[in-house]
N, C-alpha and C positions, 0 to 999 in steps of 0.2 A: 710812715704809713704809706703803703703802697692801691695806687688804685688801678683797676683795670681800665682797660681798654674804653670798650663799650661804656665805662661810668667814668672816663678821663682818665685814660692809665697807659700801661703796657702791653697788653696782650692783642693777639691779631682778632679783629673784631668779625663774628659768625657773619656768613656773604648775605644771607637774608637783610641781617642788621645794617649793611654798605648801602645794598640796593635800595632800600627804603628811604633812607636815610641823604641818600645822594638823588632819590627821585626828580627830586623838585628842584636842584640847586642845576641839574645835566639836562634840566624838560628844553629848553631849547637850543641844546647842541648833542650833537649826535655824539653819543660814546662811542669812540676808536674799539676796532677788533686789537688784540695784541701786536704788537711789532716784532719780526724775525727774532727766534729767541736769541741768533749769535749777535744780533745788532743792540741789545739790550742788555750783556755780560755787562758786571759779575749780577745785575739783577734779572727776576723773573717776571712774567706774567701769566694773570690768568682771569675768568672774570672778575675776580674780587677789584682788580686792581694790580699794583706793581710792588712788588715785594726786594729790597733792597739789603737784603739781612746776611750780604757777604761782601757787600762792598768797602773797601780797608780804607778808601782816599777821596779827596776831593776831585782829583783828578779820575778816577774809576768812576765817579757819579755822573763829571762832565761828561767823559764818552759814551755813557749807557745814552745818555738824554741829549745827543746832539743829531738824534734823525730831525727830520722836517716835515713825517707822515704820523698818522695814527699816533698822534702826540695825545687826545682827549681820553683821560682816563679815572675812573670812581675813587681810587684812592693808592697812597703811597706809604708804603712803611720803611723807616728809617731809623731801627731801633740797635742798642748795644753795641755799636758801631768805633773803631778809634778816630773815626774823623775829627778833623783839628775847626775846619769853619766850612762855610756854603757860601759860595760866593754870588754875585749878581747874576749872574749867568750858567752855573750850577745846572739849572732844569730845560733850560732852553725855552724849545716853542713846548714842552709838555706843561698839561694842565688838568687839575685834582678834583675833584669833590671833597675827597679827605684828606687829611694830611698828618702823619704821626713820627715827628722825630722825636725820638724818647730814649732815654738813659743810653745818652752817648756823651760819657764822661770827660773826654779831649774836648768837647765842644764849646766853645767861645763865640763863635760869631755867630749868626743868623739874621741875614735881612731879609724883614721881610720885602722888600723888592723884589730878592729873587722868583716870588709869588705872582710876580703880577700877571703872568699869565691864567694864575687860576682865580685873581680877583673875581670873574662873574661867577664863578661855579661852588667855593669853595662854602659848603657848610659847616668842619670841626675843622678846628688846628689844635694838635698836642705836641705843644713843646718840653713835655714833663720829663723833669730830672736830668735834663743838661747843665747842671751847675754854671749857669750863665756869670761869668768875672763882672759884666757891669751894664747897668740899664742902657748902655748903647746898644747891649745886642739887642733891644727890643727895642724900634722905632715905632711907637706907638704913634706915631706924623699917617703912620701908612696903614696903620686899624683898620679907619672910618672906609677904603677902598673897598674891603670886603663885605659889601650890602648884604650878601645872602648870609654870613656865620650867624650859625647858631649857639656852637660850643667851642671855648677858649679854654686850652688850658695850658696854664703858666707855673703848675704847682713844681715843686722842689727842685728851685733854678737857685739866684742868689741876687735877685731882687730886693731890692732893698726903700725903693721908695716907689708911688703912686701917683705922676701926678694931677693939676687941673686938668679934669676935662680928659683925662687918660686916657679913654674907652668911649667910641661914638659910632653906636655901631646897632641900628634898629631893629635886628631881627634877631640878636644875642640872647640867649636863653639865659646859659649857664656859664658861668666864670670862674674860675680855680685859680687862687693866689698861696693854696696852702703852703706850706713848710716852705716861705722863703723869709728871708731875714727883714723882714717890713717896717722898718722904722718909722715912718711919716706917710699918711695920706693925705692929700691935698683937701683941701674943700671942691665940691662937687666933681671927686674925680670918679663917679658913676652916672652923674646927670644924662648924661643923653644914650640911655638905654631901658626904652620904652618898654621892650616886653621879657627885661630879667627877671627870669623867675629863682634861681640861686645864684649864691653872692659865697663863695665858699675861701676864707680867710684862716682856715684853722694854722696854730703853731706860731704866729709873727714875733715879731718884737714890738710892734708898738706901745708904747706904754699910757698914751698918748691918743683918744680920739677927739680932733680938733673941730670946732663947730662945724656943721658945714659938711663933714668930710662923707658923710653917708647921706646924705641929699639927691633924693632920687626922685625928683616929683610925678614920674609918669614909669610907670613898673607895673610886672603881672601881680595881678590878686592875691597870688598863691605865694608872692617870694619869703626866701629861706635866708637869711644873713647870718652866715655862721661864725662865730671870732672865736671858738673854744680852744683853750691850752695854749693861751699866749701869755704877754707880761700887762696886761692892760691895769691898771691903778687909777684910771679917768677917765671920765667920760663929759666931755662938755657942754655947756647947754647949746640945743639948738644942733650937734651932732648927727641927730636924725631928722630938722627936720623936712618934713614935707613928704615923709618916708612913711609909710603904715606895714610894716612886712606883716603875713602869716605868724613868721615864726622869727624869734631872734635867738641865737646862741650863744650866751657868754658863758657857758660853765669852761670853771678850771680856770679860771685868772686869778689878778690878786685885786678886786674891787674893794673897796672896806666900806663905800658910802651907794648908795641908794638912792639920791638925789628929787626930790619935786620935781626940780627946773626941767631934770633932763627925762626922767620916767611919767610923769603926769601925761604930759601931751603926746607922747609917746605911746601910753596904753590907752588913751582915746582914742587916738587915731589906728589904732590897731583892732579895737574894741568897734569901732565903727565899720571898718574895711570889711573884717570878718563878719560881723551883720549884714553886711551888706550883700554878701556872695553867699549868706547862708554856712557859714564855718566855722563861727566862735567857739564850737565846743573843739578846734584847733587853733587857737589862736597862742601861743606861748612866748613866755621871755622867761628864758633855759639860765637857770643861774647855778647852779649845785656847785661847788666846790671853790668859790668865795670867801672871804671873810667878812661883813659887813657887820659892821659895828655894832650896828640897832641900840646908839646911844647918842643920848641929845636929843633935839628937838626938831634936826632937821630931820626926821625919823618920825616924827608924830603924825604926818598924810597919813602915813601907811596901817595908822590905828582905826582908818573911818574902812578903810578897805573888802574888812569884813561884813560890810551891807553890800555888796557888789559880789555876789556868788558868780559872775564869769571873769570875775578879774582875780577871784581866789584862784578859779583854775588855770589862769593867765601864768600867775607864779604859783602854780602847787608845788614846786623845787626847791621854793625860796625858803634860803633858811640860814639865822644870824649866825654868829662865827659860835656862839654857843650853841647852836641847830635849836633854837626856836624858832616854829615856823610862825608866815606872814598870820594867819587866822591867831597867831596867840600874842602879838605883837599887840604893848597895853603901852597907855601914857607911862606906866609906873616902872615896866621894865625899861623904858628906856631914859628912866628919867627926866620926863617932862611933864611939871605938875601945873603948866598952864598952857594958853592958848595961845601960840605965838601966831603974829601977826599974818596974812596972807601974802 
């Protein structure tokens, strides 16, 4: 699945959309007029920013960006490109607001080092669909430098693990880890990203969420946790908590159990969150295309459910592998003819 630009993707994002966008992150440095267009070959510029979309080498990028003037600029695109890696020194003295390398398929390396000159400026990085060969190309050591990002995205590289404490980065909105190959998330490797408000995981392979691993104690109001269309079969207790999202995503896995431990305190703290801001009538946990069992007794919570009409419409998706939904879920279908212990 491919996303754009402006929603984490490929495409060259409208100038209004830069300018806006890059307001706040360039308020105390002056944006550069363009530099001599011959001294910039094979890239362009104009106000949007600096457009890179014929440059063939690593070496064509070092010489575009080794003036030493009118280095400050809103953003860079660096898409479809056959470059092999970016090296430390790559960009020189220039520095970004935006920054979007994207579906440049030869690509292996990326440090972010070579960034540090745009560390105070930079609001979006899109590293989407460089098939990255190994979590080295992502120094996540060098995240937290960029105070002002708002949007991360890392989707369809070849990432394969998350770990503690990955992501430290206070003013990060939104985070894209789609269509990579995800095996393992650490415990709290979201913890210190106070104002995410989406969390977007779709396609991984975990099969596997570990206590812990979604523990996000301070987050916007509104967040989104998407995990749809991956391999998930668990979910552990204590996975979420201290987490209350808006909305959580698991359709299209293979879950089969439904769990107390891990959904009880889960839908309070969700049920409470959205009270709180005034939004319960959005408050959801997206389950559709599941298999859950809805057999045995660990299954019998979800019979008292039906006195709680904002927690029906919490899971109005919810539905057992025979698609009976949660409102018809009885001691009797699930075969539990008594009152198992609390």
């Amino acid at each position: 699945m491919q996303e754009s630009s402006t929603s984490m993707g490929t495409s060259h994002p409208p100038a209004l959309f830069v300018l806006l966008s890059c307001a706040l992150a360039l308020a105390a440095a002056q944006v550069n007029p363009c530099p001599a267009p011959e001294s910039l070959k094979p890239c362009t510029c104009d106000h949007t920013g600096i457009s890179c979309l014929k440059a063939k080498s690593t070496a064509e990028l070092a010489k575009a960006f080794s003036g030493k003037e009118k280095t400050i600029h809103r953003a860079l695109w660096i898409q479809r490109r056959p470059i092999v890696k970016i090296n430390n020194d790559t960009f020189g003295d220039y520095a970004f607001g935006q920054l979007y390398v994207e579906m440049n398929s030869n690509l292996t390396s990326f440090p972010l080092s070579s960034l540090d000159k745009s560390s105070k400026y930079l609001t979006e990085l899109s590293l989407y669909g460089n098939r990255f060969n190994t979590l080295t190309s992502i120094d996540y050591r060098w995240l937290p430098r960029f105070q002002r990002l708002r949007v991360l995205n890392l989707a369809k590289n070849n990432l394969s693990y998350v770990p503690v404490g990955g992501f430290s980065n206070p003013s990060l909105e939104t985070l894209s880890l789609n269509n990579n190959p995800i095996e393992k998330i650490d415990a709290f490797a979201f913890k210190n990203l106070p104002r995410l408000k989406s969390l977007q995981l779709r396609f991984i392979r975990a099969k596997v969420l570990d206590a812990y691993s979604f523990s996000i104690p301070k987050h916007h109001p509104e967040l989104e946790i998407n995990l749809m269309g991956g391999n998930l079969q668990t979910i552990e207790e204590k996975a979420f908590t201290g987490t209350a999202p808006l909305s959580l995503d698991l359709k299209f896995n293979a879950l089969k159990e439904f769990s107390a431990p891990v959904f009880q305190p889960l839908i309070t703290a969700m049920a409470s969150n959205a009270r709180k801001h005034q939004m319960l009538g959005d408050a959801r946990i997206s389950t559709k295309g599941n298999s859950f069992t809805c057999s045995g007794c660990e299954f019998s919570w979800m019979t008292a459910l039906k006195s709680q009409p904002e927690v029906m419409l919490m899971l109005i998706d919810f539905r057992c592998r025979d698609q009976t939904p949660v409102w018809n879920i009885t001691k009797h279908l699930i075969g539990c003819s008594y009152n198992p212990r609390p």
